[in-house]
N, C-alpha and C positions, 0 to 999 in steps of 0.2 A: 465194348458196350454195344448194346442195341436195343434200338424201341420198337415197341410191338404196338400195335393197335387192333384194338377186339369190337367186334360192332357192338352195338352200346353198352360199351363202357372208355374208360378215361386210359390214354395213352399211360406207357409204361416203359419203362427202360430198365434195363438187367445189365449187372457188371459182374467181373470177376475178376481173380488176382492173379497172376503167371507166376509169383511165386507161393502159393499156397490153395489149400481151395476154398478160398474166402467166396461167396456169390452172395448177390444182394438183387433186391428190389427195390424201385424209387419212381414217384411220380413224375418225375421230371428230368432233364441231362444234366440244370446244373445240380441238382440233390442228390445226382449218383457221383459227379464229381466230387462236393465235400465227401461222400461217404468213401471214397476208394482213400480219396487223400488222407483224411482221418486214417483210416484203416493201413494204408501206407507208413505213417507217420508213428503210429502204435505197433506195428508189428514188422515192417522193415524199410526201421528209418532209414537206410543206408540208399535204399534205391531210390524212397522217396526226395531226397538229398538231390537224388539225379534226374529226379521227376519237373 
């Protein structure tokens, strides 16, 4: 994950999956958290398990 800041405009952070190429955008760290875990949880629960 990593947050970007743009001049005026609202902080951002991007995530992605290392097992698939899942990418995401989210206002905020904890919202890119649920969204990977989700994402984790639905598509491989296995590693999620070990998350």
């Amino acid at each position: 994950m990593s947050e970007r800041t743009r001049p005026g405009r609202r902080t951002s952070v991007t995530g992605h999956c290392e097992h698939c190429r899942w990418e995401a955008l989210a206002a905020s760290y904890p919202e890119m958290v649920e969204m990977y875990h989700d994402h984790l949880r639905e598509e491989h629960p296995t590693a999620w398990m070990r998350a």
